[in-house]
C-alpha positions as CSV (number, residue, x, y, z in Angstrom):
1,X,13.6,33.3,-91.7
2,X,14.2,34.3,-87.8
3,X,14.0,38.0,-87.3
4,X,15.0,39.8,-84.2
5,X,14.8,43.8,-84.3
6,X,17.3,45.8,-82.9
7,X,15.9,48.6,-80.4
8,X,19.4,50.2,-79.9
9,X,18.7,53.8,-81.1
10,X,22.6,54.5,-82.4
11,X,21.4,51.2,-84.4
12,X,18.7,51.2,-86.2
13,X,18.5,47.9,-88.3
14,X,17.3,44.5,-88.2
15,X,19.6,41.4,-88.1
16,X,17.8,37.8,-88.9
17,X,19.0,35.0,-89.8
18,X,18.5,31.0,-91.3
19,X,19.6,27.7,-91.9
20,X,23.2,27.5,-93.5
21,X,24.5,25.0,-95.7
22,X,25.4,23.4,-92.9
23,X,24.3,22.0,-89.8
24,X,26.5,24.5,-87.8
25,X,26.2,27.6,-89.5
26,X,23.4,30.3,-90.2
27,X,23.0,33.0,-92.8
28,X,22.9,36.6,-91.5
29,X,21.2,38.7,-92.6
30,X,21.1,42.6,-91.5
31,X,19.4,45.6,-92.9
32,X,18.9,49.0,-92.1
33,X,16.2,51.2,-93.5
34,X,16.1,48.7,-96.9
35,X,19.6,48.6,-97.3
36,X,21.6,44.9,-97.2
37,X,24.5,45.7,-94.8
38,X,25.5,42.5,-94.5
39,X,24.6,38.7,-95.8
40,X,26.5,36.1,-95.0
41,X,26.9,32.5,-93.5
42,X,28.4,32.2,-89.7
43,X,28.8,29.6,-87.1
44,X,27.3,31.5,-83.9
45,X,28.0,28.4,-81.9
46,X,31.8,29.7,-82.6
47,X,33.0,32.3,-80.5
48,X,35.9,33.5,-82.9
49,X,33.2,33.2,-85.9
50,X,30.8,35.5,-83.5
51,X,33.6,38.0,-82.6
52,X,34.7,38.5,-86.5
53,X,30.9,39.5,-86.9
54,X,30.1,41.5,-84.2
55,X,33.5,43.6,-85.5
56,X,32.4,43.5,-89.2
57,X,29.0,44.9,-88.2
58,X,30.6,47.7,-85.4
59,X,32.1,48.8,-88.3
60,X,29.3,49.5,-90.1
61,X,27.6,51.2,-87.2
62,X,25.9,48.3,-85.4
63,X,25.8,48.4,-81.5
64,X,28.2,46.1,-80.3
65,X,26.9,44.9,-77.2
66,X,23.3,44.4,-79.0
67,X,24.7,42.4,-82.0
68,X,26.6,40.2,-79.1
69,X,23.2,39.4,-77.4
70,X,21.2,39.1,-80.6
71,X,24.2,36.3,-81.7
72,X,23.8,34.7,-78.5
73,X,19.8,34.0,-78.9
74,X,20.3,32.9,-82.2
75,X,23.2,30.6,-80.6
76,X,20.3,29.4,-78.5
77,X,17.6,29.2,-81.1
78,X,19.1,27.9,-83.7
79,X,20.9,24.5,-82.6
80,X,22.3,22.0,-84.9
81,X,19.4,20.0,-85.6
82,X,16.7,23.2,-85.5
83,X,14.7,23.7,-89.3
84,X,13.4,26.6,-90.1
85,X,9.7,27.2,-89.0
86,X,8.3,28.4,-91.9
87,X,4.8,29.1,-90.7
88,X,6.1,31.4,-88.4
89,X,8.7,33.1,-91.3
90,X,4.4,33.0,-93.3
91,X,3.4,34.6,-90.6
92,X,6.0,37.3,-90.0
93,X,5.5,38.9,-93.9
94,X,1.7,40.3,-92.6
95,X,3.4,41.7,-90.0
96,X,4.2,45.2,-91.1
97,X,0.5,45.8,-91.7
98,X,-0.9,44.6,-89.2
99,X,1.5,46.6,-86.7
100,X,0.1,49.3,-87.9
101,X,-1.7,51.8,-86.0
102,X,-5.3,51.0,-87.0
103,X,-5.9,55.0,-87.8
104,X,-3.4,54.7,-90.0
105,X,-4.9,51.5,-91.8
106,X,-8.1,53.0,-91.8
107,X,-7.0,56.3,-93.4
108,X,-5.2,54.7,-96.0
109,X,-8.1,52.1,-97.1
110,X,-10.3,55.2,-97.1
111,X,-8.0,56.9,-99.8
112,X,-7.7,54.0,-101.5
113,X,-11.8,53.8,-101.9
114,X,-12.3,57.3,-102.4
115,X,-9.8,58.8,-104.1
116,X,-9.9,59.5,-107.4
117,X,-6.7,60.1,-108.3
118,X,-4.2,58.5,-106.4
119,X,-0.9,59.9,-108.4
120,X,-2.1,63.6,-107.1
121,X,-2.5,62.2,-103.7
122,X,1.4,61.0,-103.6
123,X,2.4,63.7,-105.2
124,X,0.8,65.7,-102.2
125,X,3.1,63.4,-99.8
126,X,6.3,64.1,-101.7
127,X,6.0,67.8,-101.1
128,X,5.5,66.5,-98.0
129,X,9.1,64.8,-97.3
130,X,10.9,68.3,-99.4
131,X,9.7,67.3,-102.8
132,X,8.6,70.6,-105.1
133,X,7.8,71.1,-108.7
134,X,8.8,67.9,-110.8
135,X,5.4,66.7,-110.5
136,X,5.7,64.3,-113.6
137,X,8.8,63.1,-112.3
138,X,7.8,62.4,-109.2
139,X,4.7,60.6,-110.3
140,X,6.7,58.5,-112.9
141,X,8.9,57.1,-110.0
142,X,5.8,56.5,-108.2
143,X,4.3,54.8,-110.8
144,X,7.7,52.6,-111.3
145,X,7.1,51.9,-107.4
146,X,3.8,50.5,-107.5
147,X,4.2,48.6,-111.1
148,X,6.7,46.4,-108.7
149,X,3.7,44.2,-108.5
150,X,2.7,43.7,-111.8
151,X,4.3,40.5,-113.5
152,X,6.2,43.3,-116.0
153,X,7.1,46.4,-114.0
154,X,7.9,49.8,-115.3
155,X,12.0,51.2,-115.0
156,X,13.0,54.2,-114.8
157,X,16.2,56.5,-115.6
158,X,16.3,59.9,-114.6
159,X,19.1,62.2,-116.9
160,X,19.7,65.2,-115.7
161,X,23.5,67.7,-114.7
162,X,25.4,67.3,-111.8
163,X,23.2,68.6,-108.9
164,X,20.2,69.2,-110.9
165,X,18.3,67.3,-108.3
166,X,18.0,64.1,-109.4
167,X,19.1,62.1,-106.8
168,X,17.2,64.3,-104.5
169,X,13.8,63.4,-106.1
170,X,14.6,59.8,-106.4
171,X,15.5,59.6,-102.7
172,X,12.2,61.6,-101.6
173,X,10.3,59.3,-103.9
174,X,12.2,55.9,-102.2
175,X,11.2,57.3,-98.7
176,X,7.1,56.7,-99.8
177,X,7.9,52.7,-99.8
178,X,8.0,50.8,-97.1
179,X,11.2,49.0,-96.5
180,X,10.2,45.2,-97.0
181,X,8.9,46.6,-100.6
182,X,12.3,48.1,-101.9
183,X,16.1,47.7,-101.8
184,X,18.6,50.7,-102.4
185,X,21.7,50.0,-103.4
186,X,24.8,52.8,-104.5
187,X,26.6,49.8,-106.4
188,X,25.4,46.6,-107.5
189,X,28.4,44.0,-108.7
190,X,28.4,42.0,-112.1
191,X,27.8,39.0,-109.8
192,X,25.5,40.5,-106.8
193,X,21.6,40.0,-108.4
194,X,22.7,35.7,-108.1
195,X,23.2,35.6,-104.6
196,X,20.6,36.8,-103.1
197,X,18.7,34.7,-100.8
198,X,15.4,33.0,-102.5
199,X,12.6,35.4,-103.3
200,X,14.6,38.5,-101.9
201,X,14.1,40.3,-105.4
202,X,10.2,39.6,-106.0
203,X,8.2,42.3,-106.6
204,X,11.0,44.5,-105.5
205,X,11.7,48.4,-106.3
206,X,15.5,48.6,-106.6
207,X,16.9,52.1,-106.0
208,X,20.2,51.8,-108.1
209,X,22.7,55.2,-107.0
210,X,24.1,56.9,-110.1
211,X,25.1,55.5,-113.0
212,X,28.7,54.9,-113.9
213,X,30.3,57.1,-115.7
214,X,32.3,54.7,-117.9
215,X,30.8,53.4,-120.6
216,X,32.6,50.5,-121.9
217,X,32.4,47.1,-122.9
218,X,33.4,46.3,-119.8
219,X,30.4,48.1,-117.8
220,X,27.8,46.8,-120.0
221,X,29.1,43.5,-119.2
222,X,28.5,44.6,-116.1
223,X,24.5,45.4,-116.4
224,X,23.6,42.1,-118.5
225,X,22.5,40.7,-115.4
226,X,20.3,43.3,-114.8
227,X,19.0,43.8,-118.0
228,X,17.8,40.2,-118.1
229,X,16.4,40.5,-114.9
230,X,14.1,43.5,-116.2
231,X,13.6,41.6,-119.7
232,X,12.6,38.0,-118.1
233,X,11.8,38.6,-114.8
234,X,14.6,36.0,-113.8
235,X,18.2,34.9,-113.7
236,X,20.1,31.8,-114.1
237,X,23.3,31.1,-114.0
238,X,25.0,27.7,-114.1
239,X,28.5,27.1,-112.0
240,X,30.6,24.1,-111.5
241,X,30.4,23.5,-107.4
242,X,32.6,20.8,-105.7
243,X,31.1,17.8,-104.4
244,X,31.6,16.0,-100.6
245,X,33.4,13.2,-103.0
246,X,35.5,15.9,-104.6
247,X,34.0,15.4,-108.1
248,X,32.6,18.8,-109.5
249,X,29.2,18.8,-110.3
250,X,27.1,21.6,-112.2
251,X,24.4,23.5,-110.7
252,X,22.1,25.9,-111.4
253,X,21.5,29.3,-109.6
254,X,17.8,31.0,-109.5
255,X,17.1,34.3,-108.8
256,X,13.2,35.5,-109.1
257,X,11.8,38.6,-109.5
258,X,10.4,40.5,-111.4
259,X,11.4,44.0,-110.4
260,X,11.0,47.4,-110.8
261,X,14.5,49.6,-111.1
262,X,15.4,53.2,-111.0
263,X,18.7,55.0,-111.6
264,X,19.8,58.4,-112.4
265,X,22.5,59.8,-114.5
266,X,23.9,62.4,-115.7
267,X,25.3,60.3,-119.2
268,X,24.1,62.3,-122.6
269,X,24.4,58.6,-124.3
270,X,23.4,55.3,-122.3
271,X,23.7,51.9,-123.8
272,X,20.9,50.8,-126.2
273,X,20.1,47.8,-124.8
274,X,19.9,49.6,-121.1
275,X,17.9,52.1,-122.6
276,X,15.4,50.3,-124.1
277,X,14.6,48.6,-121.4
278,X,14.0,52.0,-119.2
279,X,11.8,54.9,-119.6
280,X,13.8,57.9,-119.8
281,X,13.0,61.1,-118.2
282,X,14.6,64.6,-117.1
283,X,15.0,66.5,-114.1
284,X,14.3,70.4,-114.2
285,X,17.2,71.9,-114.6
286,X,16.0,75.8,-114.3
287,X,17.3,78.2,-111.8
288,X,13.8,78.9,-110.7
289,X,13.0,75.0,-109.5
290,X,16.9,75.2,-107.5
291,X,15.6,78.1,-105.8
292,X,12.4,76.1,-104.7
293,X,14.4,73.1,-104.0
294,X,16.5,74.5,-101.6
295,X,13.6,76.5,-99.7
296,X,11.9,73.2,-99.4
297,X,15.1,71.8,-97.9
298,X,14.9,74.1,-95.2
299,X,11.6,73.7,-94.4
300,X,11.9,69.9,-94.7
301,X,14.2,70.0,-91.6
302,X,11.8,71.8,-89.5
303,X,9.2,70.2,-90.0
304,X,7.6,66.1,-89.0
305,X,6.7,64.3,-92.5
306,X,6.2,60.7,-90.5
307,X,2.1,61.2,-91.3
308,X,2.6,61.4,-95.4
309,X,5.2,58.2,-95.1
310,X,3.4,56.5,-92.6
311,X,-0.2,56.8,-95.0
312,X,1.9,55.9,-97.8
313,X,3.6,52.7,-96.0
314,X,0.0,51.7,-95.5
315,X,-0.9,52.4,-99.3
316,X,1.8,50.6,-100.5
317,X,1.0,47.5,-97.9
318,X,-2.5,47.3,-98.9
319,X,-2.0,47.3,-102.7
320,X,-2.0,43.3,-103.7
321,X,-0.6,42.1,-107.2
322,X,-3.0,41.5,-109.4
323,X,-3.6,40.9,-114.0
324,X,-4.6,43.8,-115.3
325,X,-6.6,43.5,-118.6
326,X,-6.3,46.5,-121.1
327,X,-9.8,46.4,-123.3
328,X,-8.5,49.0,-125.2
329,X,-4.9,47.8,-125.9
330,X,-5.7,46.8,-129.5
331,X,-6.6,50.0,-130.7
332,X,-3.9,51.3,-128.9
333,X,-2.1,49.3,-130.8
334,X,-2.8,50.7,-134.4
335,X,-2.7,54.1,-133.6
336,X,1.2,53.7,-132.6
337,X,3.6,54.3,-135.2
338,X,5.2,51.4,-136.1
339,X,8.1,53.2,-138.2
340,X,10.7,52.5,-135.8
341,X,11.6,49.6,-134.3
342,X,12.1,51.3,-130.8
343,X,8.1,51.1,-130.9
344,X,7.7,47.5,-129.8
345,X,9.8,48.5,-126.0
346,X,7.7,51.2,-125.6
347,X,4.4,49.7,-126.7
348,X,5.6,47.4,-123.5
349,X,6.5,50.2,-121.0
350,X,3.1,52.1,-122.2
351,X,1.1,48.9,-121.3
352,X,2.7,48.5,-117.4
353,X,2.6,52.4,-116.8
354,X,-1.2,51.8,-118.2
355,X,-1.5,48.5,-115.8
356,X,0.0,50.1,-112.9
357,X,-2.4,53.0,-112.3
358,X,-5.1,50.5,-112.6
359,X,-3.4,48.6,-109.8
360,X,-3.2,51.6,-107.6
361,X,-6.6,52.4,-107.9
362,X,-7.4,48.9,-107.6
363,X,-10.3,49.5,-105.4
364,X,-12.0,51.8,-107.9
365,X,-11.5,49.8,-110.6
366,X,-13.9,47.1,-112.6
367,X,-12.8,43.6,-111.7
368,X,-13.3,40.9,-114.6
369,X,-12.6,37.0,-113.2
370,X,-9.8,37.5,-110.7
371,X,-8.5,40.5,-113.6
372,X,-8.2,44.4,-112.9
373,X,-9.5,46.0,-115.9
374,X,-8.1,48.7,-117.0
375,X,-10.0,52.3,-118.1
376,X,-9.7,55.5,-119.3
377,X,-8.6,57.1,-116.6
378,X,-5.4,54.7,-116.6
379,X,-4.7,56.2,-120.2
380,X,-5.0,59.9,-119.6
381,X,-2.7,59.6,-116.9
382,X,-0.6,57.2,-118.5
383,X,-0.5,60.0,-121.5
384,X,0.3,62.6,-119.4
385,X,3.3,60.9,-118.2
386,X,4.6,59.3,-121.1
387,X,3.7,61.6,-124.0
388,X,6.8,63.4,-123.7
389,X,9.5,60.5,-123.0
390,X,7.9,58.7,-125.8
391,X,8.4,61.4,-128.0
392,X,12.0,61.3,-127.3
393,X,12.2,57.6,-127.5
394,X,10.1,57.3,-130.9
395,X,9.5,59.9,-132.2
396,X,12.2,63.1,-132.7
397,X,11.4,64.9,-129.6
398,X,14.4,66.4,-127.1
399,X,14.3,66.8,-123.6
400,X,13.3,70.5,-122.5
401,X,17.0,71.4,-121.2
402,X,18.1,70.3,-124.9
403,X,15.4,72.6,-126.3
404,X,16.4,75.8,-124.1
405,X,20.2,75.2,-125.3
406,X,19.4,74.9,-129.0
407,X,17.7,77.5,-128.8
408,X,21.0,79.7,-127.2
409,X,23.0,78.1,-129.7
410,X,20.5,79.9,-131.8
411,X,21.0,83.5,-130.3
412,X,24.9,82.7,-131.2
413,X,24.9,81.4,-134.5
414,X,23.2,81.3,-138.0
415,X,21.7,78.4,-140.0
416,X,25.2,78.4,-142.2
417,X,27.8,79.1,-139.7
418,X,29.6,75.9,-138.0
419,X,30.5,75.9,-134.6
420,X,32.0,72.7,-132.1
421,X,31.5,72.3,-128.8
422,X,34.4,73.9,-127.4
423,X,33.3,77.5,-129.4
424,X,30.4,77.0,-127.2
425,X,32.0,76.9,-123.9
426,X,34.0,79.6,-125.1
427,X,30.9,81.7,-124.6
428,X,31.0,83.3,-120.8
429,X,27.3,82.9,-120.6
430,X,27.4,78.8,-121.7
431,X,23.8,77.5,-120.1
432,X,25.8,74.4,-119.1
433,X,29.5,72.4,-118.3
434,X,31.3,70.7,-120.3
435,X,30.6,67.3,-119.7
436,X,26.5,68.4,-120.2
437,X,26.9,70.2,-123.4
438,X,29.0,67.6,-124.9
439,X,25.7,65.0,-124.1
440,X,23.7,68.1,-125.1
441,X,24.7,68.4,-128.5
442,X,24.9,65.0,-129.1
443,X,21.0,64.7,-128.2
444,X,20.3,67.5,-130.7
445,X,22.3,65.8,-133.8
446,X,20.7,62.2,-133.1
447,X,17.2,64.1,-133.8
448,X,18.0,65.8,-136.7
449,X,18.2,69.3,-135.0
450,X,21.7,69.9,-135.5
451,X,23.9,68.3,-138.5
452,X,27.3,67.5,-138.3
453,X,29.5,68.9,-140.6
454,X,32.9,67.6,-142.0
455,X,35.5,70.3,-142.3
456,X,38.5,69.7,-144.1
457,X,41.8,69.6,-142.2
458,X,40.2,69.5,-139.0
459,X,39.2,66.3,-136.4
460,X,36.4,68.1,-134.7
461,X,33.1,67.1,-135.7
462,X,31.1,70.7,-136.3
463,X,27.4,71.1,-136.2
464,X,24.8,74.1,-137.8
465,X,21.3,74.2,-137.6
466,X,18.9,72.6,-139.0
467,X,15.2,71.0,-137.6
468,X,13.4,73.0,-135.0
469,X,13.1,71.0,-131.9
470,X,9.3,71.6,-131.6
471,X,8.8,70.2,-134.8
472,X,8.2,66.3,-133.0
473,X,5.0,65.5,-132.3
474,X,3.7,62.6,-129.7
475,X,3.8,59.5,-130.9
476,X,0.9,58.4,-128.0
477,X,-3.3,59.4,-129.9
478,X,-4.6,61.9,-127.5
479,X,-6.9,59.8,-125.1
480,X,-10.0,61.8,-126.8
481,X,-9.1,60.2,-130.3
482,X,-8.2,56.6,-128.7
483,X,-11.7,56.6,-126.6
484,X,-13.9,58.3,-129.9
């Protein structure tokens, strides 16, 4: 691919382009800050196809007058019989290191050597773009970032209430990677993970916006593609095209990745088959980490943060894919319990959250043939991370906002009284809405801490106490009883 920057400072994106299906057309392709604004096929030799582009991209913010003289090269460049060089396009993917400020290289290979634990290092560069408190949260979705490299990467859901923050922590995470590694995206089409241009998704971190609220038949048609993506690594799909002889032909589309995805939500139930394929985590919702939220805010905006993304553009830049061998998996292995079948997804997300510290500490690590080899270390953090979305996910653990709301449901109500939701929002001092309490409850009954009760001659489902939500235990050995 051709790539000409844009140095238009109302415009900051980059438009580049390649050979079209055709002799006189090109794909455009323009992006700004690692968002796809536009991919398409045009005939710049056209000047009605140049002007229905240069108003499609105005639209979307682009500089007129620079789009016009960046169509106008590419006019030039790319004549009818040009093919693409691809040495130079070989050429052009070292170039966001090596343009670079050699300090900054430097620094960052120096961290990477020395370092011992890289995860408190990033976390240190969060607070530094507004990030405070959520340190397992924030080092999850760092985690999910670097596993983009591994050949099974590590996805990530974050549940939490309207403006409880999540967005705002995946966002300050996102702005650690440098734009060539990642794609955000607010909405993502049943269709749209086909059509990407070749390669565009490997070793990717897709930034998915919130998840939709509807959850139908309909929207999980919607996410097969992606869940195959994150299962296989790859798409295919096969469509019937017409031939230059007018007889329709079948072909077969390829996308490649694998990837590494995040979303948030604030959903009490997501689809199995989503779910499984994610690690779930929450978001604090207590009024103590708003109040630090919001101071960081403020300070954020006075402040310069380039040095903590700049280091970590570096760090990310630096990091090369590697196989990472797990010596210990085995015995791993037979101290999980293997009592639900939800075990054998997680057994796989605990292996690439395992693999992808080793891969971030890379230069610190053993190296067998070629292999990363993976140490204790990897597991402690990996334990620290995991322990508690695993207990959720295996075991019959609830999230810590479901634990703080059973236990006010508690305050209000004994073992043998039934309630329903809507005597709960009754209360003037109800910890949460509607919509949350509803998602609430419903975690608490699937783990056994509240029971639904039939009453006759009513439709509501009522609940009453029963298991105390402390009562789950970790379903991940203690890295001291794994490594004895």
């Amino acid at each position: 691919m051709n790539t000409e920057t844009s140095t238009s400072p109302p415009s900051d994106y980059t438009l580049g382009w390649d050979t079209g299906t055709s002799k006189s057309k090109v794909i455009i392709h323009v992006e700004r800050d690692g968002e796809i604004l536009h991919h398409d096929e045009c005939n710049v030799h056209n000047k009605k196809s140049r002007d229905k582009l240069i108003a499609e991209l105005a639209d979307l913010g682009c500089d007129e007058e620079t789009v016009t003289a960046e169509l106008l090269a590419i006019a030039s460049e790319a004549r009818p019989q040009a093919k693409p060089k691809q040495e130079s396009a070989a050429r052009q993917a070292d170039d966001p290191l090596s343009q670079m400020p050699d300090s900054v290289v430097r620094d960052a290979n120096e961290i990477l050597r020395e370092c011992p634990n890289l995860l408190e290092q990033a976390y240190r560069d969060a607070q530094q773009v507004g990030i405070v408190g959520e340190e397992l949260t924030v080092m999850t979705l760092y985690l999910s970032g670097v596993s983009r490299l591994l050949s099974k990467p590590l996805s990530v859901i974050v549940q939490g209430s309207s403006s409880s923050g999540k967005s705002y922590v995946v966002e300050r995470v996102a702005e650690l990677f440098p734009p060539e590694a990642k794609i955000v995206v607010q909405q993502m089409t049943p269709q749209a993970l086909f059509y990407l241009p070749d390669g565009a998704l490997e070793h990717k971190l897709i930034i998915a916006g919130e998840r939709s609220r509807i959850e139908d038949d309909s929207t999980a048609e919607a996410t097969r593609a992606l869940r195959e993506m994150l299962s296989s690594g790859v798409l295919r799909k096969m469509i019937p095209v017409k031939g230059a002889d007018g007889r329709m032909t079948t072909e077969v589309i390829e996308s490649r990745g694998p990837i590494a995805y995040i979303e948030s939500t604030t959903l009490g139930t997501i689809f199995d088959e989503d779910l499984n394929r994610c690690v779930l985590i929450h978001t604090d919702e207590s009024e103590a980490q708003t109040r630090r939220i919001l101071q960081a805010e403020a300070v954020r905006a006075s402040r310069d943060n380039s040095d903590a993304i700049y280091r970590q553009y570096a760090i990310q830049r630096l990091l090369k894919p590697y196989t990472v061998l797990i010596p210990f998996a085995e015995d791993l292995a037979r101290l999980l319990p293997a009592e639900r079948v939800e075990c054998r997804r997680a057994f796989s997300h605990i292996k690439s959250c395992i693999s992808a510290s080793a891969l971030l500490h890379q230069q610190q690590r053993t190296m067998t043939d070629g292999c990363i080899v993976a140490c204790e270390n990897d597991y402690a953090a990996t334990y620290t991370l995991l322990s508690k979305p695993m207990t959720e996910s295996v075991g019959s653990g609830v999230s810590v906002v479901a634990k703080e709301y059973w236990e006010w449901i508690a305050s209000k109500y004994g073992r043998d009284k039934p309630f329903c939701v809507q005597d709960l929002l009754n209360f003037e001092d109800c910890p949460k809405g509607r919509e949350r309490s509803y998602s609430i409850v419903q975690e608490l009954g699937n783990q056994n801490c509240l029971r639904v009760v039939d009453m006759q001659g009513s439709k509501k489902k009522y609940h009453k106490l029963a298991r105390h939500p402390d009562d789950a235990a970790s379903p991940l050995p203690e890295p001291e009883i794994l490594f004895s």
